[in-house]
mmCIF file of the N, C-alpha and C atoms, coordinates in Angstrom:
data_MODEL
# 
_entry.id   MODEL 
# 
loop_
_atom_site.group_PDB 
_atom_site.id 
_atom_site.type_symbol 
_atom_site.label_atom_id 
_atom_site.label_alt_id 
_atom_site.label_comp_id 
_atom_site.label_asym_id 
_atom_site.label_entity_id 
_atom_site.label_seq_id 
_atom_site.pdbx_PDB_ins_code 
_atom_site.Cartn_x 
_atom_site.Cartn_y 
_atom_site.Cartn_z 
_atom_site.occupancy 
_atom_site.B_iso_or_equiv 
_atom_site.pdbx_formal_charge 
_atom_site.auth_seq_id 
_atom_site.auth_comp_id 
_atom_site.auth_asym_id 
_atom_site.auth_atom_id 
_atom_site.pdbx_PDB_model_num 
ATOM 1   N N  . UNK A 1 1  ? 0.836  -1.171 0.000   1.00 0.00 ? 1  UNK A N  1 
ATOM 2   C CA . UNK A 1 1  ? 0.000  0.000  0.000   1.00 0.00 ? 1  UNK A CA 1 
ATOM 3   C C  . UNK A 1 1  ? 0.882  1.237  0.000   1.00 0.00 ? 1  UNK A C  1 
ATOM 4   N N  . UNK A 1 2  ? 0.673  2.291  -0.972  1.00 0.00 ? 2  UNK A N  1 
ATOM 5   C CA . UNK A 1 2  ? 1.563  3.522  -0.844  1.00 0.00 ? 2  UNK A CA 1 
ATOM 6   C C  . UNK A 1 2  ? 0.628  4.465  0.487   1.00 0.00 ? 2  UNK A C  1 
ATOM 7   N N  . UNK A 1 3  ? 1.528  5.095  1.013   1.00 0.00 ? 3  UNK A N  1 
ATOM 8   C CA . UNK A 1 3  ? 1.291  5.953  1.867   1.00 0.00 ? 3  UNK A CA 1 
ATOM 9   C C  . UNK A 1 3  ? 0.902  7.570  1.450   1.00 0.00 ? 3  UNK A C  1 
ATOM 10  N N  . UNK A 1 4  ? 0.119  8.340  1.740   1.00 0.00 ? 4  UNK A N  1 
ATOM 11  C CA . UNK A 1 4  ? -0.133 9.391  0.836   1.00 0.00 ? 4  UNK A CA 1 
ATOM 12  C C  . UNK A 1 4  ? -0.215 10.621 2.062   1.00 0.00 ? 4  UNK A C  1 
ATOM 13  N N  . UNK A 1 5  ? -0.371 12.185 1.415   1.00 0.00 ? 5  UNK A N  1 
ATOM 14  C CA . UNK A 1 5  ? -0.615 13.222 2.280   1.00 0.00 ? 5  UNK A CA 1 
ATOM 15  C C  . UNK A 1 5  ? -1.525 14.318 1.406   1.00 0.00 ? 5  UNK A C  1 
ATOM 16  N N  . UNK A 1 6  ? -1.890 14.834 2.682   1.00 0.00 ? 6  UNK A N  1 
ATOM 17  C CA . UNK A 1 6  ? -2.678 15.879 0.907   1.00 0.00 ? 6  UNK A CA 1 
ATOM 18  C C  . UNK A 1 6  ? -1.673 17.147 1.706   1.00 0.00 ? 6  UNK A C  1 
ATOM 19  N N  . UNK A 1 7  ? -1.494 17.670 0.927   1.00 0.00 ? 7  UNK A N  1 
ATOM 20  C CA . UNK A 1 7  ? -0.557 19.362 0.860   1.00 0.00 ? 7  UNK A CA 1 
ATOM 21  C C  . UNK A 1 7  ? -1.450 19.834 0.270   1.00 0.00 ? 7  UNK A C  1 
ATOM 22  N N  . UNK A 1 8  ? -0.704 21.535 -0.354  1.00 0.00 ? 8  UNK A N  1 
ATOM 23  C CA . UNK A 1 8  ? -1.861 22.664 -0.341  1.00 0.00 ? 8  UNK A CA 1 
ATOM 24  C C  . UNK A 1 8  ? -2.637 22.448 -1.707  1.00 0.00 ? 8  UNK A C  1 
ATOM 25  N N  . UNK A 1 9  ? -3.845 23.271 -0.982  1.00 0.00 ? 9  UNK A N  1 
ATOM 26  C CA . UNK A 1 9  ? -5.262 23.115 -1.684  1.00 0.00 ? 9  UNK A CA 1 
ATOM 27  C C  . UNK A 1 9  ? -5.598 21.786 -1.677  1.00 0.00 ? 9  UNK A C  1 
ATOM 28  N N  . UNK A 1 10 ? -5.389 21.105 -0.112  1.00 0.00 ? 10 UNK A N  1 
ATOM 29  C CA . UNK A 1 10 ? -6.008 19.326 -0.686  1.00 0.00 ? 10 UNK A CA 1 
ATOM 30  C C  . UNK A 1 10 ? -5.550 18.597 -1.562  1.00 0.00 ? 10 UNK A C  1 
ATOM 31  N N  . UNK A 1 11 ? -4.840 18.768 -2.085  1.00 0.00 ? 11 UNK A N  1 
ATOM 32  C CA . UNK A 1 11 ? -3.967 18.068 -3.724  1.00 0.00 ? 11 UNK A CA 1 
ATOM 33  C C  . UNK A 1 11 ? -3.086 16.339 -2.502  1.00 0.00 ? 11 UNK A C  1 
ATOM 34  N N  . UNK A 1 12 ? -3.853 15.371 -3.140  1.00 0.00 ? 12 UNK A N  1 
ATOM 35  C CA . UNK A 1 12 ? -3.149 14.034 -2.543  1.00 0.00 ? 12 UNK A CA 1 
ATOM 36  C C  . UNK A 1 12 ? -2.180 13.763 -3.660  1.00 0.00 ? 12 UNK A C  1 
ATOM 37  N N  . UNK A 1 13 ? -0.638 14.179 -2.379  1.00 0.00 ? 13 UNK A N  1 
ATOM 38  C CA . UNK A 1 13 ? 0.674  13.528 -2.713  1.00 0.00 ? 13 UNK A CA 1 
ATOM 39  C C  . UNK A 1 13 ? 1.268  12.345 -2.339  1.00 0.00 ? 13 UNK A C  1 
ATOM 40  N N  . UNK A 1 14 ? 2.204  11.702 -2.832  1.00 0.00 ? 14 UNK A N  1 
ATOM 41  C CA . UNK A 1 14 ? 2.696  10.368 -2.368  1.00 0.00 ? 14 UNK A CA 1 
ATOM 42  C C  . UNK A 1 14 ? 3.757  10.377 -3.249  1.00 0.00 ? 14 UNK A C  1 
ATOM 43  N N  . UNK A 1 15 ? 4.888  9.688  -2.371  1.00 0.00 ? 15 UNK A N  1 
ATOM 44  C CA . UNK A 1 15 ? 6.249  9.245  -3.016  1.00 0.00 ? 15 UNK A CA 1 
ATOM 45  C C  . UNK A 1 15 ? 6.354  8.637  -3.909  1.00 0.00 ? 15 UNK A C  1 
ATOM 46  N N  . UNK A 1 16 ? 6.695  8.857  -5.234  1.00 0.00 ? 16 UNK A N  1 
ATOM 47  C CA . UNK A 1 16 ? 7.585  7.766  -6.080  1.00 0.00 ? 16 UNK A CA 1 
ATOM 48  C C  . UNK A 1 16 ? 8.715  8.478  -6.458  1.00 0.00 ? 16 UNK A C  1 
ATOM 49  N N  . UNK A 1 17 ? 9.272  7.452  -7.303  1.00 0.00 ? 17 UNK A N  1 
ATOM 50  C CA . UNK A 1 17 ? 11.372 7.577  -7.120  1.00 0.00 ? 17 UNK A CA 1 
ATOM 51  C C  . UNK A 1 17 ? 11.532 7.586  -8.630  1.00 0.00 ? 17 UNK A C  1 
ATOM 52  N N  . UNK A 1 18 ? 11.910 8.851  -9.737  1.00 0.00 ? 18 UNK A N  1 
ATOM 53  C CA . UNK A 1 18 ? 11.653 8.681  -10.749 1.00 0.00 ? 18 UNK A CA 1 
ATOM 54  C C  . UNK A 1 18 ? 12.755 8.381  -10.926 1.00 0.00 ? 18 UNK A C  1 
ATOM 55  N N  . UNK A 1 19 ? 13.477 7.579  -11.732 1.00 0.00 ? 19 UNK A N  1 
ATOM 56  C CA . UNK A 1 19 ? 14.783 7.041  -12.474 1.00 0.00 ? 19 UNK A CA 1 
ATOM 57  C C  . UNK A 1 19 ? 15.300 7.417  -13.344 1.00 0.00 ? 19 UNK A C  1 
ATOM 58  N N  . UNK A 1 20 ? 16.800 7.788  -13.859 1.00 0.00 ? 20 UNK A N  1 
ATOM 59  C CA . UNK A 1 20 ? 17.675 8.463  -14.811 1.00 0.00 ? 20 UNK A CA 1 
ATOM 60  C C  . UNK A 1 20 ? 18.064 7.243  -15.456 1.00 0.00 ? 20 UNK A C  1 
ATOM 61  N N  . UNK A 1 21 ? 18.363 7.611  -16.700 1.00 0.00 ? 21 UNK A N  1 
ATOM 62  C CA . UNK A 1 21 ? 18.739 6.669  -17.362 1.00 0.00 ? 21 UNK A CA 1 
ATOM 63  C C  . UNK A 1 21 ? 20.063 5.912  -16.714 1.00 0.00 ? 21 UNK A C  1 
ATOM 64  N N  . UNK A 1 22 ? 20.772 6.793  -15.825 1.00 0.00 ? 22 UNK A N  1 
ATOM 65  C CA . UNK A 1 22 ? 21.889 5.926  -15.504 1.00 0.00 ? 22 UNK A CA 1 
ATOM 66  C C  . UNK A 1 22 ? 21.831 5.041  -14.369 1.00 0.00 ? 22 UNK A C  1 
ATOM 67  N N  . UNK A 1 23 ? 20.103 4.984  -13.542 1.00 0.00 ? 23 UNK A N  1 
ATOM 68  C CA . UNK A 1 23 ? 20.078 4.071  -13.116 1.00 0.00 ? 23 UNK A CA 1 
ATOM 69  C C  . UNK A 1 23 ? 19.733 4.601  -11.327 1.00 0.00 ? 23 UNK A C  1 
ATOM 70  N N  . UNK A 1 24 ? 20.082 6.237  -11.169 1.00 0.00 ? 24 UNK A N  1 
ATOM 71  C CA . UNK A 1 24 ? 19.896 6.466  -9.686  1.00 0.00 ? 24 UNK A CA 1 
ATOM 72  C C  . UNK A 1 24 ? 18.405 7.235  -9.538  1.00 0.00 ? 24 UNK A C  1 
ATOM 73  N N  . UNK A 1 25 ? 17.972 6.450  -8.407  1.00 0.00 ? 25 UNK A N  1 
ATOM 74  C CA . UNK A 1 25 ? 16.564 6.894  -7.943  1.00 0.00 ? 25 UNK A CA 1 
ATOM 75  C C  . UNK A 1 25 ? 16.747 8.566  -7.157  1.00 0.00 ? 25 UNK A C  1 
ATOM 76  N N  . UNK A 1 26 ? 15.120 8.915  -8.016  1.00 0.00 ? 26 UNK A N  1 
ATOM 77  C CA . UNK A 1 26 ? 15.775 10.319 -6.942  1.00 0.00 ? 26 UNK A CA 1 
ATOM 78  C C  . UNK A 1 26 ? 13.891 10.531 -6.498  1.00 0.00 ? 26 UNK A C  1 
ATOM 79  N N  . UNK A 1 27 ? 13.499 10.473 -5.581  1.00 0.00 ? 27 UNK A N  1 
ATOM 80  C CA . UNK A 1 27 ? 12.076 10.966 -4.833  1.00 0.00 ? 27 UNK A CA 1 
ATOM 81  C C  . UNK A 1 27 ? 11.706 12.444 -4.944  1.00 0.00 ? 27 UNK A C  1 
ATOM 82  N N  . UNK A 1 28 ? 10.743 11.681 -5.366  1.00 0.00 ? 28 UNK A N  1 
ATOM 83  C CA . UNK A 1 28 ? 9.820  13.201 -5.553  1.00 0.00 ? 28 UNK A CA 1 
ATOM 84  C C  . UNK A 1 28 ? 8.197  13.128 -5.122  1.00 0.00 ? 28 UNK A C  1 
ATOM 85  N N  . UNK A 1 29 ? 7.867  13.971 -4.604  1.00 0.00 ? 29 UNK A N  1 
ATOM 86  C CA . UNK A 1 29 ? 6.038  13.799 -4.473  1.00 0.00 ? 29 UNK A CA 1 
ATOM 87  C C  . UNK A 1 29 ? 5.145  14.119 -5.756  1.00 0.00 ? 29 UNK A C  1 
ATOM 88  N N  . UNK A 1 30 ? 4.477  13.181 -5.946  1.00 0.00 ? 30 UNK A N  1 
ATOM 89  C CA . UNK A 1 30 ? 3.220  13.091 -7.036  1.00 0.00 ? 30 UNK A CA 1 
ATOM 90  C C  . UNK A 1 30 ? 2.164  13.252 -6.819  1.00 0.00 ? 30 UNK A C  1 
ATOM 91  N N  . UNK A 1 31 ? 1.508  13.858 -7.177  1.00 0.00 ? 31 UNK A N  1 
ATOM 92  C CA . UNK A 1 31 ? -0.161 14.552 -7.011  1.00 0.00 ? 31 UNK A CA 1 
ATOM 93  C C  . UNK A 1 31 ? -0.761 13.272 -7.608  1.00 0.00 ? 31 UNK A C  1 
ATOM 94  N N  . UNK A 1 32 ? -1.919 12.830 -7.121  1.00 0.00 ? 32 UNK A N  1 
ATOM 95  C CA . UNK A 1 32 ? -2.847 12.078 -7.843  1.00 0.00 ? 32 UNK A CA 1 
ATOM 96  C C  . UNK A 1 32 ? -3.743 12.689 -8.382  1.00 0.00 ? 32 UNK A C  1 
ATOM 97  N N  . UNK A 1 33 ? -4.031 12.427 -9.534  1.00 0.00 ? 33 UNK A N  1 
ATOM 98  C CA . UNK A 1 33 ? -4.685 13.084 -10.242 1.00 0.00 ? 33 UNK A CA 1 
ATOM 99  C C  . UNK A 1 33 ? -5.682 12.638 -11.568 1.00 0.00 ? 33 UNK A C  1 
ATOM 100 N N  . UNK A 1 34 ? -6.847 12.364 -10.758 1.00 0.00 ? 34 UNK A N  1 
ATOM 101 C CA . UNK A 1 34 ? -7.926 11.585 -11.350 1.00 0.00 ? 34 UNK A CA 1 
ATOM 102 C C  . UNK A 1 34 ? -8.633 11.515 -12.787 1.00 0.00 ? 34 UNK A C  1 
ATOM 103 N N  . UNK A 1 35 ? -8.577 13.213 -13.043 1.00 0.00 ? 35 UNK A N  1 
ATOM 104 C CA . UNK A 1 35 ? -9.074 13.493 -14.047 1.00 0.00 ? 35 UNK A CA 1 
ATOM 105 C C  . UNK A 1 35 ? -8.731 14.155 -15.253 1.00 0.00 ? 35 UNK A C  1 
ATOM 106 N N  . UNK A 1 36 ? -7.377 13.241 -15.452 1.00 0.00 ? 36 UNK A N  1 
ATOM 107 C CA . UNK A 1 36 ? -6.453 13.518 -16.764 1.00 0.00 ? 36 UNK A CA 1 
ATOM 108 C C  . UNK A 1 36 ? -6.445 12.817 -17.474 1.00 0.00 ? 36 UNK A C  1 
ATOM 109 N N  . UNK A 1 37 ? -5.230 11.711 -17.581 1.00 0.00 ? 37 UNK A N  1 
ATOM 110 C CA . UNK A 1 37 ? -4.710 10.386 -17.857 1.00 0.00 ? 37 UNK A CA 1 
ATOM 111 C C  . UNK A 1 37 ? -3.734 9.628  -17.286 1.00 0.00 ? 37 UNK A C  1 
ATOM 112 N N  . UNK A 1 38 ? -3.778 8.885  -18.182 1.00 0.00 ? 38 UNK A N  1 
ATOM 113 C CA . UNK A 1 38 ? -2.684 7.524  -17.582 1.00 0.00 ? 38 UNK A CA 1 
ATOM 114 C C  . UNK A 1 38 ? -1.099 8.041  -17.628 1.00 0.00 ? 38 UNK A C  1 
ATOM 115 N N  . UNK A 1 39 ? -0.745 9.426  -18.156 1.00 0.00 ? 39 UNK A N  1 
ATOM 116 C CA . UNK A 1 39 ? 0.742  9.569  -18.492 1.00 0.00 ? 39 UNK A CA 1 
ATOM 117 C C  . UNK A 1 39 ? 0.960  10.134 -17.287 1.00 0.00 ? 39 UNK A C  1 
ATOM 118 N N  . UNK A 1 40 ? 2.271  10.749 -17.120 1.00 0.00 ? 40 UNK A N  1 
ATOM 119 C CA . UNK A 1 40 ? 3.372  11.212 -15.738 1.00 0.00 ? 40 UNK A CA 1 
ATOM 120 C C  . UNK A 1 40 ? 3.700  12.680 -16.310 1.00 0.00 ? 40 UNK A C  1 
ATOM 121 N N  . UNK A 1 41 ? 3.018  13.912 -16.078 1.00 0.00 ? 41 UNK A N  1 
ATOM 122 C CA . UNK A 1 41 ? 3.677  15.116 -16.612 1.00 0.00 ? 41 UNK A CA 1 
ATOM 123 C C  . UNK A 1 41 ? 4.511  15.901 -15.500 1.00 0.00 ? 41 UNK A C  1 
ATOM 124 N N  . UNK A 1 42 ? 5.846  16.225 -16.811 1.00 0.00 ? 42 UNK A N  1 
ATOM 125 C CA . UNK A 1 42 ? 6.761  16.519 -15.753 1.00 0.00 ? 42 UNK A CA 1 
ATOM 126 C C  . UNK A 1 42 ? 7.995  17.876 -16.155 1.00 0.00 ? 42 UNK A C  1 
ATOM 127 N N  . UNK A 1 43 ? 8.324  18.652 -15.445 1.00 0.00 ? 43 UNK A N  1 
ATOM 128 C CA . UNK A 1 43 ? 8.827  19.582 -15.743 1.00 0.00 ? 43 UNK A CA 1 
ATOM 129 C C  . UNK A 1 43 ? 9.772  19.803 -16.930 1.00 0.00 ? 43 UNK A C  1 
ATOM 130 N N  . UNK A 1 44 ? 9.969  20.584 -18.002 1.00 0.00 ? 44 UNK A N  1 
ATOM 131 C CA . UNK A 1 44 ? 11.184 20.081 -18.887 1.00 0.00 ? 44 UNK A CA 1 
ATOM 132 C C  . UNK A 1 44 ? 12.757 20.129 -18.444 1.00 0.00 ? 44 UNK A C  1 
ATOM 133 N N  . UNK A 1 45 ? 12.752 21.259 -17.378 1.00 0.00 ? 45 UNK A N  1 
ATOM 134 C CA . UNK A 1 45 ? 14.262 21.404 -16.921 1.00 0.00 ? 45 UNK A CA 1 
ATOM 135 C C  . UNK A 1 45 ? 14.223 19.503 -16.056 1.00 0.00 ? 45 UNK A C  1 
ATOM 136 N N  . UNK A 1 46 ? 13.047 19.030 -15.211 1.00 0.00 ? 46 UNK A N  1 
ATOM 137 C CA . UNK A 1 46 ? 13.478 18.056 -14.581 1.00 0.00 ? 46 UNK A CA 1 
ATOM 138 C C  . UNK A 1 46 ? 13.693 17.149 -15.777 1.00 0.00 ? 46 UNK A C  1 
ATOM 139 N N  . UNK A 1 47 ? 12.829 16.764 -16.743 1.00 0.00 ? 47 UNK A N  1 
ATOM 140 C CA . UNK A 1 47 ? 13.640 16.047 -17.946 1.00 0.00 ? 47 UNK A CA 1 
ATOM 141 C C  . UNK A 1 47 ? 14.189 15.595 -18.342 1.00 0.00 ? 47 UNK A C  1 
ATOM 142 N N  . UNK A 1 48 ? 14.784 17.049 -18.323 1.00 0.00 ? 48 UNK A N  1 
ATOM 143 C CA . UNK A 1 48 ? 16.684 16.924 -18.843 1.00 0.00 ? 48 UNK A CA 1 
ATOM 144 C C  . UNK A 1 48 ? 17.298 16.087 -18.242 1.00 0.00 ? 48 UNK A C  1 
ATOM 145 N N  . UNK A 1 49 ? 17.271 16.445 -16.948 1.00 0.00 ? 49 UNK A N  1 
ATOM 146 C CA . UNK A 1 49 ? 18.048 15.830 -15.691 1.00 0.00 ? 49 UNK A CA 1 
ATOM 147 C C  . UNK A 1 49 ? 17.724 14.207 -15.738 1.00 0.00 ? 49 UNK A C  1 
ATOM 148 N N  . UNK A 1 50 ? 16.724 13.697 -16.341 1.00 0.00 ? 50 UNK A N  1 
ATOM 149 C CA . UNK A 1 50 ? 16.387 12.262 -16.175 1.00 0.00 ? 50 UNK A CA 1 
ATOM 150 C C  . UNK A 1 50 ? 17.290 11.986 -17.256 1.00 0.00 ? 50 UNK A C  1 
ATOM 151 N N  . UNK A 1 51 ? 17.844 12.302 -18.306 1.00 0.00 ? 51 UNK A N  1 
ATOM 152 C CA . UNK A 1 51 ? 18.334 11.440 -19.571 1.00 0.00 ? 51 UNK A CA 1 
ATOM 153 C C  . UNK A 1 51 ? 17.119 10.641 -20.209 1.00 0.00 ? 51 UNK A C  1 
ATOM 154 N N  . UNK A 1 52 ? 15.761 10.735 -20.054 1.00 0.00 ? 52 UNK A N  1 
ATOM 155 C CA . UNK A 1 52 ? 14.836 9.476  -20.627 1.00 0.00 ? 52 UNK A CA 1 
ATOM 156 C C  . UNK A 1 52 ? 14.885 9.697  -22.199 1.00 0.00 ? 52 UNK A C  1 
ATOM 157 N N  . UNK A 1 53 ? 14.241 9.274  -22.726 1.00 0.00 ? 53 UNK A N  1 
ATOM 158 C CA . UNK A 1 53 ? 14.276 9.165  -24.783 1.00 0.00 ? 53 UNK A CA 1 
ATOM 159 C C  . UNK A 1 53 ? 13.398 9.632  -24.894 1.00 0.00 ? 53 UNK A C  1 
ATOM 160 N N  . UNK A 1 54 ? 13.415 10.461 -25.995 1.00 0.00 ? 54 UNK A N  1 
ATOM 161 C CA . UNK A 1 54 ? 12.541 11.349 -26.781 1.00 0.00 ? 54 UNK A CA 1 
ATOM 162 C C  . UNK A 1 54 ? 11.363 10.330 -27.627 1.00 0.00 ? 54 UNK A C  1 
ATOM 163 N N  . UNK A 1 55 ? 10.283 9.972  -27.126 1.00 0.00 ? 55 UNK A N  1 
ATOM 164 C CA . UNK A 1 55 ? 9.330  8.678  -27.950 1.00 0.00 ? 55 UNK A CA 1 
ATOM 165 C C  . UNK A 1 55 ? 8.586  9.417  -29.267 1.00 0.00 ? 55 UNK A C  1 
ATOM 166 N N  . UNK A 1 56 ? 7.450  10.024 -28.845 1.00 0.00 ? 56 UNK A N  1 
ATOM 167 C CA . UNK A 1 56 ? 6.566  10.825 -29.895 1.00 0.00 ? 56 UNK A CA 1 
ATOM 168 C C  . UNK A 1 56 ? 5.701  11.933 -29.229 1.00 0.00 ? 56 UNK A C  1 
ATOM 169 N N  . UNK A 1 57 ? 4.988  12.240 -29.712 1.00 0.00 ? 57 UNK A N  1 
ATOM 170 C CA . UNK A 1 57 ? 4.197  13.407 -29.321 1.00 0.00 ? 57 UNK A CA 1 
ATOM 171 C C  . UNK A 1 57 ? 2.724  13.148 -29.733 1.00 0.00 ? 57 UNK A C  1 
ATOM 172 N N  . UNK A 1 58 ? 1.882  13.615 -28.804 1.00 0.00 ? 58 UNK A N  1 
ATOM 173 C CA . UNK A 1 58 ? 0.520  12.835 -28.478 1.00 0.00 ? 58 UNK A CA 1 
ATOM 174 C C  . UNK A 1 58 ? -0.260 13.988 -28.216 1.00 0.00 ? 58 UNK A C  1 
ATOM 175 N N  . UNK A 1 59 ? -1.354 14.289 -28.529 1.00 0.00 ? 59 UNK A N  1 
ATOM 176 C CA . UNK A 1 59 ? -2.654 15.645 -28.367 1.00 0.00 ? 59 UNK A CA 1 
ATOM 177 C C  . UNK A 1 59 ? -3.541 15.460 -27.116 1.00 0.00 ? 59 UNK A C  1 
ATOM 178 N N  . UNK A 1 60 ? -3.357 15.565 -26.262 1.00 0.00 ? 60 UNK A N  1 
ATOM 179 C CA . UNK A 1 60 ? -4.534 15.398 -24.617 1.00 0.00 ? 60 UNK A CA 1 
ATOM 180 C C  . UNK A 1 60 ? -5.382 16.629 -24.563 1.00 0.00 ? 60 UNK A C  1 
ATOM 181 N N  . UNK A 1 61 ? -6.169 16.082 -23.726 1.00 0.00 ? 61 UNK A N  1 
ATOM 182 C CA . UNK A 1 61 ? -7.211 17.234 -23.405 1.00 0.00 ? 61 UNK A CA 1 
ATOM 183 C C  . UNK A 1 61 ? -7.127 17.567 -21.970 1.00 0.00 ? 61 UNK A C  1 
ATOM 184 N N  . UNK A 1 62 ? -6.471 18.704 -21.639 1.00 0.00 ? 62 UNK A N  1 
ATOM 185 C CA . UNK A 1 62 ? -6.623 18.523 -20.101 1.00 0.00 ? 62 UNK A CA 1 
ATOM 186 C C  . UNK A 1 62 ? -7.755 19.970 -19.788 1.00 0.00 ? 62 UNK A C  1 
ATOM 187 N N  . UNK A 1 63 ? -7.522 20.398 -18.545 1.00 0.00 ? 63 UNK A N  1 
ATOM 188 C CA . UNK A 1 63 ? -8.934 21.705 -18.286 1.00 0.00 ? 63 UNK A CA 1 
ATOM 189 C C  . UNK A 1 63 ? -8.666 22.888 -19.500 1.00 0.00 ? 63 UNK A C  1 
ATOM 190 N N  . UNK A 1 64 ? -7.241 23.270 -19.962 1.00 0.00 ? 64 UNK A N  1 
ATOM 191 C CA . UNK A 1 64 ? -6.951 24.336 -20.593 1.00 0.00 ? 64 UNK A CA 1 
ATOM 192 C C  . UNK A 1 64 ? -7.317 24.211 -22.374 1.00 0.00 ? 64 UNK A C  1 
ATOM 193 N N  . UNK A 1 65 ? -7.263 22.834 -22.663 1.00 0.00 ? 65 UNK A N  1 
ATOM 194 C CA . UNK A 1 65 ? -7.932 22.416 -23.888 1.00 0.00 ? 65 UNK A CA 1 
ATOM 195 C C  . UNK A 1 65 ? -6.875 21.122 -24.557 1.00 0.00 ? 65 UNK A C  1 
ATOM 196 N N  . UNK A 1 66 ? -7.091 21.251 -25.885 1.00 0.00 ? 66 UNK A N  1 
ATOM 197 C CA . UNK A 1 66 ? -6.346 20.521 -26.726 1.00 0.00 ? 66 UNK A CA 1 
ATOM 198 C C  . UNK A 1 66 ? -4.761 20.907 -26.550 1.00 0.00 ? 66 UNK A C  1 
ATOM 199 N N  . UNK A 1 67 ? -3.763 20.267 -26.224 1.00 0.00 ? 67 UNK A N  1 
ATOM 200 C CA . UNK A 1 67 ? -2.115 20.671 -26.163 1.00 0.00 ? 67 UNK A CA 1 
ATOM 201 C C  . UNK A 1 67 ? -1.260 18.977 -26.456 1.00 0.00 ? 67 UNK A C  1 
ATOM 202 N N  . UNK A 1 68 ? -0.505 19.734 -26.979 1.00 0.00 ? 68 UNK A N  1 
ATOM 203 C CA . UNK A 1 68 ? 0.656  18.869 -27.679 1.00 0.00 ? 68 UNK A CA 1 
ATOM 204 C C  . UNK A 1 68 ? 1.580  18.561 -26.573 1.00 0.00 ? 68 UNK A C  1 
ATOM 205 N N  . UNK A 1 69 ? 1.533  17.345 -26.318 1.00 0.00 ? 69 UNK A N  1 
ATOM 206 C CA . UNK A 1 69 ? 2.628  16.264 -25.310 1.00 0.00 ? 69 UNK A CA 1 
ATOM 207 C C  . UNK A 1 69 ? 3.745  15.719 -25.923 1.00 0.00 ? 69 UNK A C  1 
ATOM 208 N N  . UNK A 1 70 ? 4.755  16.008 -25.517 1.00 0.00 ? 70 UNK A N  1 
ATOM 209 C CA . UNK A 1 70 ? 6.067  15.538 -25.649 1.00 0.00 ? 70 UNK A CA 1 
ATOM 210 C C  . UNK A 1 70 ? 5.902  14.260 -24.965 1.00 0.00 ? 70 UNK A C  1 
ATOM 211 N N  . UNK A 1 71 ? 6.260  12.842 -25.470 1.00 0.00 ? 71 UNK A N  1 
ATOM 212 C CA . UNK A 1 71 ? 6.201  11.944 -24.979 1.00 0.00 ? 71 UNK A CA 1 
ATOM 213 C C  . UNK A 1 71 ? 7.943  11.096 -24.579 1.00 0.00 ? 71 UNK A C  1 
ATOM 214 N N  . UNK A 1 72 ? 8.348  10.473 -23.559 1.00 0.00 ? 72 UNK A N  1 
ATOM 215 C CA . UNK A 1 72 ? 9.453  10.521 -23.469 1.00 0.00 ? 72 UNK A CA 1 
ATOM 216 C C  . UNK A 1 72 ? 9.328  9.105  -22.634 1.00 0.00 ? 72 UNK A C  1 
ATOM 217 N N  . UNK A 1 73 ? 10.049 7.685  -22.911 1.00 0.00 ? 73 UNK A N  1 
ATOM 218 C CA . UNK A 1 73 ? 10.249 6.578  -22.417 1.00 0.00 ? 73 UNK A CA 1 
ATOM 219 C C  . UNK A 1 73 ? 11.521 6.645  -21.038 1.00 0.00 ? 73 UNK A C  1 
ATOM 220 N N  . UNK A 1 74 ? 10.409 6.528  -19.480 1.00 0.00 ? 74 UNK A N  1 
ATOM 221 C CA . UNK A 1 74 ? 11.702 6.518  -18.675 1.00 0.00 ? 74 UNK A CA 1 
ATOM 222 C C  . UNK A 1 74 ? 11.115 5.627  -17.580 1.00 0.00 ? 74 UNK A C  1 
ATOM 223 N N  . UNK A 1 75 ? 11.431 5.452  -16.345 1.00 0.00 ? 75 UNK A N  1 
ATOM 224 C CA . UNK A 1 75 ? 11.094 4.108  -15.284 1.00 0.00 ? 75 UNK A CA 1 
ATOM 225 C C  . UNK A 1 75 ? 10.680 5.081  -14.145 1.00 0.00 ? 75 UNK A C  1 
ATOM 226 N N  . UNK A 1 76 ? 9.864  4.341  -13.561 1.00 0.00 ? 76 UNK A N  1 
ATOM 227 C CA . UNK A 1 76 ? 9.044  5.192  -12.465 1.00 0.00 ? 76 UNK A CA 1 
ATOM 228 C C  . UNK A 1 76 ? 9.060  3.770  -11.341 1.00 0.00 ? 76 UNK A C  1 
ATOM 229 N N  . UNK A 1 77 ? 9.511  5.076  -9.745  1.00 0.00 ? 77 UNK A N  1 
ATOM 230 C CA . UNK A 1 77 ? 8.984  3.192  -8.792  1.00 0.00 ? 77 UNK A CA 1 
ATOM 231 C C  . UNK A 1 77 ? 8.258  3.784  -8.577  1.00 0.00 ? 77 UNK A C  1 
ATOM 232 N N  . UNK A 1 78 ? 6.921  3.609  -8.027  1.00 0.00 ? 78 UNK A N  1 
ATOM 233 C CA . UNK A 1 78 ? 5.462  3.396  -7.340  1.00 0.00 ? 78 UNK A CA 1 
ATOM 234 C C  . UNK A 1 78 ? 6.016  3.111  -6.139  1.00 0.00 ? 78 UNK A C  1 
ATOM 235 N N  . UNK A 1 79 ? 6.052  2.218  -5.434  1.00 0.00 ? 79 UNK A N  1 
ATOM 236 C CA . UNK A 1 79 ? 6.254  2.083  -3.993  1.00 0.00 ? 79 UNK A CA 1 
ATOM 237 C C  . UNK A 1 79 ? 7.435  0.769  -3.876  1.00 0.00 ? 79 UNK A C  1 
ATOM 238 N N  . UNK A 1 80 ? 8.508  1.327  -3.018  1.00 0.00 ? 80 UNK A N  1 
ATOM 239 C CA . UNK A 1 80 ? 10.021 1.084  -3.498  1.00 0.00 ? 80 UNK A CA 1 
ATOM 240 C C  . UNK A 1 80 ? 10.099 0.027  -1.907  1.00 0.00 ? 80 UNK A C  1 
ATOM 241 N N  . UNK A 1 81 ? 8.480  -0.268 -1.136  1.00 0.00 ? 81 UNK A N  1 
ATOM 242 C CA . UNK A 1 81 ? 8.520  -1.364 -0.363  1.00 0.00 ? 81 UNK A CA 1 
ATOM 243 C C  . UNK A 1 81 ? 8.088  -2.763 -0.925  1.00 0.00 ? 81 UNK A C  1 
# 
């Protein structure tokens, strides 16, 4: 079972450990977030810093409308018990 908190404005966070291509875990808190999708959006400067691969680019709908997703193949832990 992951362990969770809500921080500001109520927003439920919880740990996962996103992974660099070279292999070191680094923790970060993740918002759950019900009413998007199934992908992981994530800062471009943090990105960089992952090394992950450039995959394709995909059209979502989130509250602000139709926007163009950079899609990028990298490893995520969920709960690292």
């Amino acid at each position: 079972m992951i362990d969770g908190f809500f921080g500001d404005e109520d927003a439920l966070l919880f740990e996962i450990n996103l992974i660099t291509s070279d292999g070191l875990e680094l923790p970060v808190d993740a918002m759950l977030d019900t009413g998007f999708s199934y992908w992981l959006a994530i800062n471009d400067q943090d990105l960089d810093a992952l090394g992950w691969t450039y995959f394709d680019q995909q059209i979502m709908l989130p509250a602000r409308g139709d926007v163009r997703f950079d899609i990028y193949a990298g490893k995520v832990r969920i709960d690292a018990t």
